[in-house]
N, C-alpha and C positions, 0 to 999 in steps of 0.2 A: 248299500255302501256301509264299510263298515268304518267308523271311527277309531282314529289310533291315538291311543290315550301313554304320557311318556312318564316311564317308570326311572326314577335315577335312583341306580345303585353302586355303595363303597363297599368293598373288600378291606376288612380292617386290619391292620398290621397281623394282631395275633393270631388271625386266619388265610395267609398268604399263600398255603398248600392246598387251603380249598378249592373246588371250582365256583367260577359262579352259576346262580340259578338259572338253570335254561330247563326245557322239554324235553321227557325221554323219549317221546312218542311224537310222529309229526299230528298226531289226533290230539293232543293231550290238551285238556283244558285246563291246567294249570303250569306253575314251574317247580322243579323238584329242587329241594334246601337239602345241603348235607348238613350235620350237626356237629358242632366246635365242644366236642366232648374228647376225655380221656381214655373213658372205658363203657363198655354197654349200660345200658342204661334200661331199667325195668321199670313199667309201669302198668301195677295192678287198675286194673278194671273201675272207669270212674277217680281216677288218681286224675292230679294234674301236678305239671313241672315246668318250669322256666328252662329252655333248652337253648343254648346259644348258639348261632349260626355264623357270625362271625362276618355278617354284611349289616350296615348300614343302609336304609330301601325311604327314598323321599318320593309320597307319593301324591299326585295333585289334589287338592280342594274338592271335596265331595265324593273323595276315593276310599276306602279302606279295607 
């Protein structure tokens, strides 16, 4: 049996054309995030970047 654990998520104003995170795949062990950017966005090898998504995600106690 498996446990279902409840994910609440907000759609934020300034991302109101996004969709939200769902599965591309009915296999897919995760959810796919589209990104609340202007224009592409490049990132060399070992880079990191604060990429905004444009959801709000409350997630329970002992999750992350």
């Amino acid at each position: 049996m498996t446990a279902r654990v409840e994910v609440r998520v907000m759609r934020l104003p300034e991302a109101s054309d996004l969709p939200l995170p769902r599965r591309a795949t009915s296999h897919a062990s995760g959810f796919d995030l589209r990104a609340r950017v202007d224009g592409p966005l490049e990132l060399a090898p070992g880079e990191r970047a604060l990429v905004p998504t444009g959801i709000a995600v409350a997630l329970p106690p002992g999750y992350e």
